[in-house]
C-alpha positions in Angstrom: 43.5 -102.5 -43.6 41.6 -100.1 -45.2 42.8 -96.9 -46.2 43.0 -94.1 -43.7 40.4 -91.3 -42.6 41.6 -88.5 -43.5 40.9 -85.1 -41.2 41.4 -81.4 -40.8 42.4 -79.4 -37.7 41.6 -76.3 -37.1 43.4 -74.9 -34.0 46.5 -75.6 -32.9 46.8 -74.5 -29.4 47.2 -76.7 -26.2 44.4 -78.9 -26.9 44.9 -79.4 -30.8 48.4 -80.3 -30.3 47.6 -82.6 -27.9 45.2 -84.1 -30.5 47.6 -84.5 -33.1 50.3 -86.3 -29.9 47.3 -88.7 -28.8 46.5 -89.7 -32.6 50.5 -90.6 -33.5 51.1 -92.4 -29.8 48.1 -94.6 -30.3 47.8 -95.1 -33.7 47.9 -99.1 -33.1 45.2 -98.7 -31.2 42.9 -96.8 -32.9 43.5 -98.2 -36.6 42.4 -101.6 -35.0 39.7 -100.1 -33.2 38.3 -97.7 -35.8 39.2 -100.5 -38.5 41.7 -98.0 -40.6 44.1 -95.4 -39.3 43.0 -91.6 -38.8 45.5 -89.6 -40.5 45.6 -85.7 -40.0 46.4 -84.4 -43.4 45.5 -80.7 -43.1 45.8 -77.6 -40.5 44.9 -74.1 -39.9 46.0 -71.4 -36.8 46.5 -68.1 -36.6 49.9 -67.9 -36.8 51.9 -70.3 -38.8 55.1 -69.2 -37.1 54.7 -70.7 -33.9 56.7 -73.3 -32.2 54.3 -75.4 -31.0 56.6 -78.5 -30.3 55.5 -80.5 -33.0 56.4 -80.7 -36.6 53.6 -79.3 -38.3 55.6 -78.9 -41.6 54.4 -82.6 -42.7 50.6 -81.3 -42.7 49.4 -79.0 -45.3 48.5 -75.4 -44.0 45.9 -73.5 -44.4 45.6 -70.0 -43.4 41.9 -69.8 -43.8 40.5 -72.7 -41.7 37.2 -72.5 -44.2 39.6 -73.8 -46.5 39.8 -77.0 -44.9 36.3 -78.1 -45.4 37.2 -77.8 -49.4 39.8 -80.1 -49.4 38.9 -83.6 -51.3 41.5 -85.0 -49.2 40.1 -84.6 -46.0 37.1 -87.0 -44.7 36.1 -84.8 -41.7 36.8 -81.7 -40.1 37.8 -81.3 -36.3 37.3 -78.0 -35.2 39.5 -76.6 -32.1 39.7 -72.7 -32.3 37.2 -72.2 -29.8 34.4 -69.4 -29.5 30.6 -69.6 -30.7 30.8 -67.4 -33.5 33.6 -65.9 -35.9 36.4 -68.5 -37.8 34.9 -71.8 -36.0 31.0 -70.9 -36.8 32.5 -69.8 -40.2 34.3 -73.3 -40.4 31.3 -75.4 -39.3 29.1 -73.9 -41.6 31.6 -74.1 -44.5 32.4 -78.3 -43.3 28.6 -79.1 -43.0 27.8 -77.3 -46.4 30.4 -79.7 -48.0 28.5 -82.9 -46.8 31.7 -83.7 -44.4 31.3 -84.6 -40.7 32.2 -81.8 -38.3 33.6 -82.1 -34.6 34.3 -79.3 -32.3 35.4 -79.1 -29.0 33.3 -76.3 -28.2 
């Protein structure tokens, strides 16, 4: 299989938890699917701090979600802070300026 696609999260709240849940439970699926696994290699929230259920110590943070679209390791950017304006049309402009895909839930 060929090697994984790499993304960024930005936003870790109900829904980008739940992203990060649905990726791991049906990674099977998807791999075969997609033709190579998604891998989430990189996250950014406001606070670091907070127990969100999951263990996001195995991703590398970012406190600055602009500083996701920088990152050579990461394929696309997934965008889940929500608003129109502010961090996520900061983080947009910043993903789209480096020539990645961006994908927001907004």
């Amino acid at each position: 299989m060929s090697a994984p696609f790499r993304i960024a999260l930005a936003g870790l709240g109900t829904v980008g938890v739940g992203v990060i849940r649905l990726l791991e439970r049906n990674a099977a699926l998807i791999a075969e699917r997609a033709g190579r696994p998604i891998a989430v290699v990189a996250v950014s929230a406001r606070d670091r701090r907070r127990d969100r259920g999951i263990d996001i110590g195995r991703f590398r943070w970012h406190d600055d979600a602009t500083a996701l679209a920088e990152r050579k390791d990461v394929d696309a950017v997934v965008e889940l802070i929500g608003g129109a304006d502010g961090p996520a049309l900061a983080l947009a402009k910043a993903t789209l300026s480096a020539g990645k895909p961006f994908v927001t839930a907004n």
